[in-house]
C-alpha positions in Angstrom: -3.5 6.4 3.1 -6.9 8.0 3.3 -6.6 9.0 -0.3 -5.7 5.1 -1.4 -8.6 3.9 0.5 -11.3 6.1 -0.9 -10.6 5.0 -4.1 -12.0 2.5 -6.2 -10.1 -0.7 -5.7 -8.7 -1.2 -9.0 -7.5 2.2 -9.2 -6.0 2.2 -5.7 -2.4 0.0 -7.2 -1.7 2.1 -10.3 -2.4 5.3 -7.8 0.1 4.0 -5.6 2.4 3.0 -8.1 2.2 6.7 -9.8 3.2 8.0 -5.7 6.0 5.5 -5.9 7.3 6.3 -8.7 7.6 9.8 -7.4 9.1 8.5 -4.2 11.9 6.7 -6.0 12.6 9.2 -8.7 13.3 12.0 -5.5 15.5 9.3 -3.4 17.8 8.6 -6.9 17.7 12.4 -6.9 16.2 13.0 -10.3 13.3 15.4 -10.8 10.0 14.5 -9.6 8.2 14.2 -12.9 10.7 11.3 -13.9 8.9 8.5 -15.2 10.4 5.0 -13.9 9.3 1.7 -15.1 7.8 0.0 -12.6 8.8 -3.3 -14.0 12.5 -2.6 -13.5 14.4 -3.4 -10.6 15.6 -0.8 -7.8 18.3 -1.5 -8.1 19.1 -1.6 -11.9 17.4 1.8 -11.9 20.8 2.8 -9.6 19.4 2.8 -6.5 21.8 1.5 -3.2 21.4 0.0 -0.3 21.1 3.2 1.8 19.3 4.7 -0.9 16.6 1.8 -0.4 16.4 2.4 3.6 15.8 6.3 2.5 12.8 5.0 0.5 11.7 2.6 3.2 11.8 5.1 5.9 9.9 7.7 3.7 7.4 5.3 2.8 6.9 4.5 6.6 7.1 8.4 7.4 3.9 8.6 4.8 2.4 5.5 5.2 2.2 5.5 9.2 3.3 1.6 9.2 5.7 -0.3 9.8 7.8 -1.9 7.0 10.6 -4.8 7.1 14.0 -3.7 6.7 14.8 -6.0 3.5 11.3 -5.1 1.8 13.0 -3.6 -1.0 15.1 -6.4 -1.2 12.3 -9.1 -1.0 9.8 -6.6 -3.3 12.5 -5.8 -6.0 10.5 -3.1 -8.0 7.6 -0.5 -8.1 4.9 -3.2 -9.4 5.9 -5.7 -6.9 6.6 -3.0 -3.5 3.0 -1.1 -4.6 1.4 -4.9 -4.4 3.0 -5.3 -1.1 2.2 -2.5 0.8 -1.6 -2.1 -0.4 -1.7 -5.6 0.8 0.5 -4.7 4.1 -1.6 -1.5 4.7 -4.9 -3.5 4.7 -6.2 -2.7 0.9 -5.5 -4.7 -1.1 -8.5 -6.5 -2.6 -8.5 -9.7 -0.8 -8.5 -7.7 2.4 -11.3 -4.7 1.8 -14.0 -5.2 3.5 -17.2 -6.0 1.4 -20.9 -4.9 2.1 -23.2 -7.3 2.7 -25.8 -8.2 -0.4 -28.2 -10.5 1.1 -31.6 -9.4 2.9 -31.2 -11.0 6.4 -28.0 -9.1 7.0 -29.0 -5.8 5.3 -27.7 -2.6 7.2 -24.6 -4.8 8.7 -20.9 -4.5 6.7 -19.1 -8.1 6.2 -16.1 -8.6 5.1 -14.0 -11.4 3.4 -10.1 -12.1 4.9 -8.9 -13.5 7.6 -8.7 -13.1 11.6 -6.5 -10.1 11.9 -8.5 -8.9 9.1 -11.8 -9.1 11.1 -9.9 -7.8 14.3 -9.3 -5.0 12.9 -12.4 -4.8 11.3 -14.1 -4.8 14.5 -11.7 -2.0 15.8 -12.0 0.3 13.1 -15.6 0.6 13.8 -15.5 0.6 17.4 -13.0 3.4 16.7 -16.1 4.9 14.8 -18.3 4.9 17.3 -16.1 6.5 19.7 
């Protein structure tokens, strides 16, 4: 996750997209330099139902969140799963926070997105100062 946030935001999707495709090719068991569309569905590229809890619990394994049980179900492909989970992990671009441009609040970070957004904002540089 450290990697995907250090990156530039419009490469942080296609950079998670490449590490899913990865993911997916090793739970349909196929070598890891297997190149899956990302447009096609899960499960029209074979995967299972148990196959798609493997993939859930490795992305959470890797991840370090917490992730629905039918989110394969309800984020049918690579495209649409990478979309979620930058969004569910806090990065995707709606939700990163933005510096502040303007003189009067020079030095101080804002940020654009909503309350839990800005609570844990707050805590992640709390958690900085600590």
């Amino acid at each position: 996750m450290d990697q995907l946030a250090a990156l530039q935001t419009t490469e942080r999707e296609a950079h998670l997209r490449e590490w899913l495709v990865r993911e997916c090719a090793a739970v349909l068991g196929h070598p890891q330099d297997t190149q899956l569309d990302p447009q096609i569905g899960f499960f029209d590229l074979g995967m299972d139902s148990l196959m798609a809890v493997q993939l859930k619990k490795r992305l959470e394994q890797v991840l370090d969140i917490h992730i629905s049980t039918t989110v394969i179900f309800d984020h049918p492909n690579i495209d649409a799963l990478a979309a979620k989970l930058l969004d569910g992990i806090g990065l995707s671009p709606q939700k990163v926070p933005i510096p502040a441009t303007n003189d009067r609040n020079a030095g101080h970070a804002s940020f654009s997105g909503s309350d839990d957004d800005a609570l844990r904002f707050i805590a992640d540089k709390y958690e900085a100062l600590s």
